[in-house]
LUMZAVEX-603218 format. One record per atom (N, C-alpha, C, O): residue in three letters; x, y, z. Coordinates in steps of 0.001 Angstrom, whole numbers, padded with zeros to 6 digits, always signed. Layout:
<recs>
alaXYZ/...
</recs>
This chain:
<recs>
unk+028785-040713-015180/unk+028399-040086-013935/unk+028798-038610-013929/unk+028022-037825-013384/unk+030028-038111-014526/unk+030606-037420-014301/unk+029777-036140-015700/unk+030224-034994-015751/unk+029000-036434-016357/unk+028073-035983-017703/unk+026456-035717-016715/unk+025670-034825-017036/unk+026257-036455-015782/unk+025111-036176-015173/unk+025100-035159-014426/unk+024257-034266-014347/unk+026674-035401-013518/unk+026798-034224-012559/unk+026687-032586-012969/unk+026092-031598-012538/unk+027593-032895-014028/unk+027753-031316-014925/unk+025915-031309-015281/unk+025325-030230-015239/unk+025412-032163-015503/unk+024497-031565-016017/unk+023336-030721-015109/unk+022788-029637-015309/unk+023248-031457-014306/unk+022227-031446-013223/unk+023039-029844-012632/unk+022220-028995-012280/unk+024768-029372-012504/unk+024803-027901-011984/unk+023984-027275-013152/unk+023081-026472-012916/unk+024238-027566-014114/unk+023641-026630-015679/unk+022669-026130-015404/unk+022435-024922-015362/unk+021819-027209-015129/unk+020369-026587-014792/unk+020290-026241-013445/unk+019330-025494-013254/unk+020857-026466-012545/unk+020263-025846-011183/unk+021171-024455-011299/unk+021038-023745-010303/unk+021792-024087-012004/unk+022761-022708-012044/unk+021330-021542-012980/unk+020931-020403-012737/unk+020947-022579-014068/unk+020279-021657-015081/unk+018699-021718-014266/unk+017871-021116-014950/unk+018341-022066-013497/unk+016700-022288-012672/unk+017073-021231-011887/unk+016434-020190-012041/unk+018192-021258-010868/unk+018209-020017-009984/unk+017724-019015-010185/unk+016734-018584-009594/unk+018646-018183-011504/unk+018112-016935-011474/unk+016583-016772-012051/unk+016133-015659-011780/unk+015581-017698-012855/unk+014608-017780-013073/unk+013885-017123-011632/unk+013348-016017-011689/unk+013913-017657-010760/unk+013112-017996-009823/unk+013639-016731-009056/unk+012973-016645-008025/unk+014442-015840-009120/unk+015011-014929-008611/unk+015044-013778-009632/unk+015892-012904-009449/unk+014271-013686-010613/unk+014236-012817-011860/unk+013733-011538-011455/unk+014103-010587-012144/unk+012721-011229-010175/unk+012485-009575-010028/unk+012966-009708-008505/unk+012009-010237-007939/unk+013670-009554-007852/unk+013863-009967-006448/unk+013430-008030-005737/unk+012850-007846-004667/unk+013820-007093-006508/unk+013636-005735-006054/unk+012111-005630-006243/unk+011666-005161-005196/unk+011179-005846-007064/unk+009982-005969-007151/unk+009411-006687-006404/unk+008382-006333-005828/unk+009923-007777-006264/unk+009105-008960-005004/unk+008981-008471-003667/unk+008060-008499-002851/unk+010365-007928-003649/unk+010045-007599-002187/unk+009318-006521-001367/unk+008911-006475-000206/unk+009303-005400-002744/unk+008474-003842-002474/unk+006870-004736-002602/unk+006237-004687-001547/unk+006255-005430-003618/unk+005025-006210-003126/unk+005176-006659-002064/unk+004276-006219-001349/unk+006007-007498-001366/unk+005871-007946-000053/unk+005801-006676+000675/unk+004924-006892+001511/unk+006101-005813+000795/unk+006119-004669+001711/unk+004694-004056+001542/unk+004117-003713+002573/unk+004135-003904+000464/unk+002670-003534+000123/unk+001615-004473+000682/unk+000525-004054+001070/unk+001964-005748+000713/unk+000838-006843+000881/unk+000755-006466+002343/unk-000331-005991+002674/unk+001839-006596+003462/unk+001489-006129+004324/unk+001214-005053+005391/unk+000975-005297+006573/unk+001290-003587+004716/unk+000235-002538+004775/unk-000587-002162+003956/unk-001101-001044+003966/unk-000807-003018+003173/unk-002684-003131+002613/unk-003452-003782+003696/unk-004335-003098+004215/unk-003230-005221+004209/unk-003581-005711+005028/unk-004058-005087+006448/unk-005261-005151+006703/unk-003400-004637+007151/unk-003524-003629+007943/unk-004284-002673+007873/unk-005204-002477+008668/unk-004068-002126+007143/unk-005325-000532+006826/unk-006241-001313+006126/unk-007293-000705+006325/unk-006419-001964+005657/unk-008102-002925+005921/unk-008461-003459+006941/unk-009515-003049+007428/unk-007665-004647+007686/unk-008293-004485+008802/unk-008731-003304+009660/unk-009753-003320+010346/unk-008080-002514+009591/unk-008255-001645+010596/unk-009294-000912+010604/unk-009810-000221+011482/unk-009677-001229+009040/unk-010864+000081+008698/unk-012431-000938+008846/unk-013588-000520+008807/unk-011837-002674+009061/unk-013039-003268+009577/unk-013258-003434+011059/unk-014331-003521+011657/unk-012344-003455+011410/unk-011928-004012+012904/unk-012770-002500+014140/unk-013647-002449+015003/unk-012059-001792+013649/unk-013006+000027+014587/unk-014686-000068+014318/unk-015404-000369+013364/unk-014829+000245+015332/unk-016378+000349+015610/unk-016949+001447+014571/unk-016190+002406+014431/unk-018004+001485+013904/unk-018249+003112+013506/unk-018569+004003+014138/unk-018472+005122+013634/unk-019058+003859+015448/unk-018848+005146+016686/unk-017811+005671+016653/unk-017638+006877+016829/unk-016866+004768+016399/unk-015360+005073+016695/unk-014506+005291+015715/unk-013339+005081+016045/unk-014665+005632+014640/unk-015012+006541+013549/unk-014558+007854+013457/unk-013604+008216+012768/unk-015413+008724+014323/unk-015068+009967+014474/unk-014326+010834+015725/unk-014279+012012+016078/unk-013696+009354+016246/unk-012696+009657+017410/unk-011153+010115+016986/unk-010373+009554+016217/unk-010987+011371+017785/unk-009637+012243+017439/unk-009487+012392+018746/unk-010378+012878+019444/unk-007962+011854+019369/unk-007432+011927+020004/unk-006924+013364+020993/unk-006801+013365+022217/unk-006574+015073+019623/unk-007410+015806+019953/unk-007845+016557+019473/unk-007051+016551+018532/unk-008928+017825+019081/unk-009218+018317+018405/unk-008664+018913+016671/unk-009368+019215+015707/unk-007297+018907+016801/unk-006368+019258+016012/unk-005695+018346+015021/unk-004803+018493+014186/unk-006388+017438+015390/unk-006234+015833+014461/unk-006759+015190+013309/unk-007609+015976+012892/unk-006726+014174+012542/unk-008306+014246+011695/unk-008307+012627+012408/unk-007420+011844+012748/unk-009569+012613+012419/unk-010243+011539+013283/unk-009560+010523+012375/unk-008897+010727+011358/unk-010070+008682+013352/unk-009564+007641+012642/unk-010344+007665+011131/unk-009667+007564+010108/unk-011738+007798+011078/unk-012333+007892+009702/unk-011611+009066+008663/unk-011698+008796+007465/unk-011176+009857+008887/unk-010293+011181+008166/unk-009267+010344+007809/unk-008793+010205+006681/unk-008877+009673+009046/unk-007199+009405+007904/unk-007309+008423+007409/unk-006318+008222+006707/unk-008377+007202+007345/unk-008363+006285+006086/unk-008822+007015+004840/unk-008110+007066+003838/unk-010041+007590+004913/unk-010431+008628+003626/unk-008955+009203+003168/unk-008698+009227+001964/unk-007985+009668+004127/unk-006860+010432+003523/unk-005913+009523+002656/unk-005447+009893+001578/unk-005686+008354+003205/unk-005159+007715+002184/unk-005833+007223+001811/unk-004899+006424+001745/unk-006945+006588+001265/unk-007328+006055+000551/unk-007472+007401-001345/unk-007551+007363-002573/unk-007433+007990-000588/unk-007580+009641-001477/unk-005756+009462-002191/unk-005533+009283-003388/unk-004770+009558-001208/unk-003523+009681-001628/unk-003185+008228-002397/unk-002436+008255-003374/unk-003547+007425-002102/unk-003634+005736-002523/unk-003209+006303-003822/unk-002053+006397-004235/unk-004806+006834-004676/unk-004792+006791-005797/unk-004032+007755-006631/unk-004172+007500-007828/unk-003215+008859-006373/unk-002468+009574-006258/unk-001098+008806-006584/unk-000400+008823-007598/unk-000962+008130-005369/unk+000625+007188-005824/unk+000536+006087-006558/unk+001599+005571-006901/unk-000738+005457-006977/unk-000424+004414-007990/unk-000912+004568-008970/unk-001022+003604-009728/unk-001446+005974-009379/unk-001875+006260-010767/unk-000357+006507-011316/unk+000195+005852-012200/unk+000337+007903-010387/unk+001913+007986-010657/unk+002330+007206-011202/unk+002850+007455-012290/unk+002289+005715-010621/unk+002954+004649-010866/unk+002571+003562-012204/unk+003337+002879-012884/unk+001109+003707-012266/unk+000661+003378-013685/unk+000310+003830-014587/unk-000463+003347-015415/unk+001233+005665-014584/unk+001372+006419-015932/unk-000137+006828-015820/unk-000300+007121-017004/unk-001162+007019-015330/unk-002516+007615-015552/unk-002631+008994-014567/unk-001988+009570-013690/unk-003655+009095-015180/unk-003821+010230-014393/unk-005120+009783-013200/unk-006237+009317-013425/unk-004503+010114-011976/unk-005623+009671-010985/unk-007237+009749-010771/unk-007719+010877-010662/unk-007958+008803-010716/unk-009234+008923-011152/unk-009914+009844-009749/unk-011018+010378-009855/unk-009261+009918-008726/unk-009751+010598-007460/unk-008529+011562-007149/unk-007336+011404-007407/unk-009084+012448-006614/unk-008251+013543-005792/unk-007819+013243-004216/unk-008620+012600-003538/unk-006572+013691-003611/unk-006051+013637-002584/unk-007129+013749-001415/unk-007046+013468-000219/unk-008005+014178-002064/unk-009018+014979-000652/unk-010623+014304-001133/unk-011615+014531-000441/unk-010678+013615-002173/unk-012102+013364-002600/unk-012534+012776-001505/unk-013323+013543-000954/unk-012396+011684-000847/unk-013355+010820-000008/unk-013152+011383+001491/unk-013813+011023+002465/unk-012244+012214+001492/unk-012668+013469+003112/unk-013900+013783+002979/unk-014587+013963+003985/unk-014477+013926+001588/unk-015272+015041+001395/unk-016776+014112+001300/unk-017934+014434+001564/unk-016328+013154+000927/unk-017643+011964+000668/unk-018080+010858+001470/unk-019218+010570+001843/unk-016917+010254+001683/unk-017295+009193+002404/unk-017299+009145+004195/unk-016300+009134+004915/unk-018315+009130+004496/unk-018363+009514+005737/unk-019715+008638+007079/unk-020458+009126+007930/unk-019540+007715+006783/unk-020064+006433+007247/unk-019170+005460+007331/unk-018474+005412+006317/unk-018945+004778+008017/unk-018101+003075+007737/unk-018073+002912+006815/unk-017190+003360+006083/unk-019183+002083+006377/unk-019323+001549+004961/unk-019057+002022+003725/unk-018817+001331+002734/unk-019113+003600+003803/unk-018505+004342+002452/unk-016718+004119+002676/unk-015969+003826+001744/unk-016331+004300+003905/unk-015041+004618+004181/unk-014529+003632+003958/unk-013492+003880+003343/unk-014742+001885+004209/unk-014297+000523+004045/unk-014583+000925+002942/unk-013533+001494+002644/unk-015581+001118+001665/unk-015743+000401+000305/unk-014602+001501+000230/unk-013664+000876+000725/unk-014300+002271+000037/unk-013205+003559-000300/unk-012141+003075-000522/unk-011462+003099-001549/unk-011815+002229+001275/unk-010594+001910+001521/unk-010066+000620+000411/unk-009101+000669-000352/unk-010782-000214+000556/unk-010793-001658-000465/unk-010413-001342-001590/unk-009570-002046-002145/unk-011122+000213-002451/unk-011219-000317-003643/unk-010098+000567-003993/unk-009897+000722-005198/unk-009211+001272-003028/unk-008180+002167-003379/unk-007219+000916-002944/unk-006888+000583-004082/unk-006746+000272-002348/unk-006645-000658-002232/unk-005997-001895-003729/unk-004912-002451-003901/unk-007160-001889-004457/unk-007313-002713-004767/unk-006800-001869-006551/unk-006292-002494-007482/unk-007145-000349-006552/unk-006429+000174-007862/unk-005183-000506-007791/unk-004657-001248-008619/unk-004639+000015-006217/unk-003102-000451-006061/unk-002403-001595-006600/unk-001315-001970-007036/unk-003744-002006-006313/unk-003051-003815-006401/unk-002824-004333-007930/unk-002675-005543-008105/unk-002786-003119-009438/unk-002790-003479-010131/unk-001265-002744-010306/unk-000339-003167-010998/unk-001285-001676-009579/unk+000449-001276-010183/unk+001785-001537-009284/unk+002876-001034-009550/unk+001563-002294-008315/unk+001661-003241-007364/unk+001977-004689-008178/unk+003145-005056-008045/unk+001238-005446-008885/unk+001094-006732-009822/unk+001961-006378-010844/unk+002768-007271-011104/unk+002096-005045-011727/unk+002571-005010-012573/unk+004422-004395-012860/unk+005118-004136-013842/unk+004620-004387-011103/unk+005723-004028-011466/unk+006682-004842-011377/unk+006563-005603-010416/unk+008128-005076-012361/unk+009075-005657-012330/unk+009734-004927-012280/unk+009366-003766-012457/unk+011365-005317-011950/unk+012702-004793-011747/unk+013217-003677-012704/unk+013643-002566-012387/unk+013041-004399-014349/unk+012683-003698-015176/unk+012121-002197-015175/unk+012739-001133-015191/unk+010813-002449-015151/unk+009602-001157-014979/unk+009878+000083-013766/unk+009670+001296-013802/unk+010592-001058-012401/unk+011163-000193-011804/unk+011845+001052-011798/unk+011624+001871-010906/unk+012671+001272-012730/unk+013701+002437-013128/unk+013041+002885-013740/unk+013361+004007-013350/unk+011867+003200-014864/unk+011320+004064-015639/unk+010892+005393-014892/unk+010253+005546-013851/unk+011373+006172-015643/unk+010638+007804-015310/unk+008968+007678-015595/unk+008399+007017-016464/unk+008446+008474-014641/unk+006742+008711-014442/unk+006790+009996-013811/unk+007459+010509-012914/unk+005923+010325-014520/unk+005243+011847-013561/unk+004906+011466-011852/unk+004248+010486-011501/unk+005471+012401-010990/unk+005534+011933-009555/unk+003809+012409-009442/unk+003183+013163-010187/unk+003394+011744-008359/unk+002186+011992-007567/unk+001757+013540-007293/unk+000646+014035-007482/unk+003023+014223-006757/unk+003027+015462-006223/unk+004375+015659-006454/unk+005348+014908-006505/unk+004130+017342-006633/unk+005315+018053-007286/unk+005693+017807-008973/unk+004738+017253-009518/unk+006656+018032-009780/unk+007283+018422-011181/unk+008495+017483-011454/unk+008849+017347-012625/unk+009038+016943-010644/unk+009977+016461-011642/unk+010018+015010-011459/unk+009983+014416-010381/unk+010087+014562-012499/unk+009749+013262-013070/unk+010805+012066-011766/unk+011798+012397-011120/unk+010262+011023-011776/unk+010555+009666-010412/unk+010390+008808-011180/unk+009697+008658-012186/unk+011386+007984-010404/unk+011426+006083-010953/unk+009861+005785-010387/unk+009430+006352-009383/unk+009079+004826-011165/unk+008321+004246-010691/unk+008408+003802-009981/unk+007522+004264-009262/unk+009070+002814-009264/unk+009122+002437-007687/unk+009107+003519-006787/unk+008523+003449-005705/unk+009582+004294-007088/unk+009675+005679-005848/unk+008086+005905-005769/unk+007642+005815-004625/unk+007382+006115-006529/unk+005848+006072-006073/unk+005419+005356-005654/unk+004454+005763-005006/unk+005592+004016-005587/unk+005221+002880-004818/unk+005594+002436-003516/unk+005014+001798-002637/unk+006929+003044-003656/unk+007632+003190-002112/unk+007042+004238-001495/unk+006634+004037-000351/unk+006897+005312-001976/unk+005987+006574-001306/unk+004514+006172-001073/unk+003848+006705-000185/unk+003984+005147-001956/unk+002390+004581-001003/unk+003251+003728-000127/unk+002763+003810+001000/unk+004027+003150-000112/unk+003645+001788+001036/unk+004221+002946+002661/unk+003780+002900+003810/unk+005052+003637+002211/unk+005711+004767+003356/unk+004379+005462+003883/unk+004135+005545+005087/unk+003639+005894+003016/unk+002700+006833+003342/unk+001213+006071+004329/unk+000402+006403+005193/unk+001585+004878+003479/unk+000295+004057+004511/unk+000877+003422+005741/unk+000150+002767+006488/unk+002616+003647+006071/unk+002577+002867+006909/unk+003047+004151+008210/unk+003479+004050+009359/unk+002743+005168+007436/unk+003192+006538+008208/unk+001552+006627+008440/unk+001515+007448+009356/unk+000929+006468+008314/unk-001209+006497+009030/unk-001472+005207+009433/unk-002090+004996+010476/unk-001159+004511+008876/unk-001122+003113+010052/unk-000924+003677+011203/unk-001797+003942+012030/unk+000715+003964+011331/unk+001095+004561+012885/unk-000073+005347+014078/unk-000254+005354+015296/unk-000610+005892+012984/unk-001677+006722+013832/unk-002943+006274+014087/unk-003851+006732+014780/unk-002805+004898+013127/unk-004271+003990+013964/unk-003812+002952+014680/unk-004515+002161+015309/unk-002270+002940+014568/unk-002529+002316+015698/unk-002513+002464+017179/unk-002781+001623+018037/unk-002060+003985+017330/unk-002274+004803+018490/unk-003835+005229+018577/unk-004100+005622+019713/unk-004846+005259+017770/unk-006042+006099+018118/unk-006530+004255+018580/unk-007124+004130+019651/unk-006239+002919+017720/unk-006615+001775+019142/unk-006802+001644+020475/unk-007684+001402+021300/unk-005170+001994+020346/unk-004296+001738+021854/unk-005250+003238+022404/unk-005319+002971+023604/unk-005707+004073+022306/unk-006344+004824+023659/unk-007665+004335+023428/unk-008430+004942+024177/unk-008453+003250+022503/unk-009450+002578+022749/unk-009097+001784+023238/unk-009818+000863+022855/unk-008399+001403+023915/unk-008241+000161+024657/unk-008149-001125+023846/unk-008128-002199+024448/unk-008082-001073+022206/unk-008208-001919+021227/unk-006870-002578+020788/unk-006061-001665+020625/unk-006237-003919+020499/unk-005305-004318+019629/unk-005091-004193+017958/unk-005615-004782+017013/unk-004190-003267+018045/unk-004098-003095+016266/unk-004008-004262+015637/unk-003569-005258+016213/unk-004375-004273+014499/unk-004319-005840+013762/unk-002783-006055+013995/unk-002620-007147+014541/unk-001719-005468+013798/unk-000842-006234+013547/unk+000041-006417+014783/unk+001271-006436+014746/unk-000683-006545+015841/unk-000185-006909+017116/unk-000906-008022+017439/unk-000531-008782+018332/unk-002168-008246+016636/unk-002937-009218+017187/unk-001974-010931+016728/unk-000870-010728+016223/unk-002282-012085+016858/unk-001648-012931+016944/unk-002427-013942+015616/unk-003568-014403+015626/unk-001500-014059+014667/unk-001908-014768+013587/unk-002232-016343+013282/unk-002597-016692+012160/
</recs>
């Protein structure tokens, strides 16, 4: 009995940390999964009238600031997957300018993410990468923390250009 017991800690001691092997990575994806979520809904959920509503002149409308990150998106996770960004900070200000350009924009910046996002471990974490913006070289997570910061710093502002539509931001709505 006393050969089973030892055995059975053996393995539940050596399974733990398995199952706990990137815990700093897991949780920066958890932080990504849910402001990706969000700035998609949001970019389905707004009317396209409502689109080019700026709160006030001096603003960039709700369609401006998904184009804006979706532009910076690729910026912080090219950083992050050592490439060089296939879009510029400002490309889809400049292009996409309908709903439907601005959602496919948003998705598929989005969805670059979601590969350097997938690929990072605890490990990979600490590696030096050329930062997004500016010269001197950043841990890869710091670019990844700088998208999920940066989308959840324009979130903020859709979810105020809602609230004076009289609209519920997705992530107030009830799941």
């Amino acid at each position: 009995m006393r050969k089973v017991v030892w055995t059975l800690m053996a393995l539940g001691l050596s399974a733990a940390p398995a199952a706990a092997q990137n815990p700093v990575s897991d949780g920066v994806r958890s932080e990504w999964s849910s402001v990706k979520r969000y700035i998609a809904q949001s970019a389905e959920q707004m009317p396209e009238a409502d689109y080019s509503f700026k709160p006030t002149s001096d603003v960039r409308s709700f369609g401006e600031i998904l184009t804006h990150v979706a532009g910076a998106s690729y910026m912080f996770c090219a950083s992050a997957k050592g490439e060089k960004s296939p879009f510029g900070e400002a490309d889809f200000e400049k292009t996409a300018t309908t709903k439907a350009a601005i959602v496919k924009a948003t998705n598929e910046a989005i969805a670059y993410c979601d590969g350097a996002f997938a690929a990072l471990t605890d490990a990979s974490a600490a590696q030096m990468v050329d930062p997004p913006f500016g010269k001197n070289k950043i841990a890869r997570v710091a670019a990844l923390v700088g998208q999920i910061g940066h989308d959840n710093e324009h979130y903020g502002n859709l979810v105020t250009y809602f609230r004076l539509k009289n609209m519920v931001p997705p992530s107030s709505k009830p799941r």
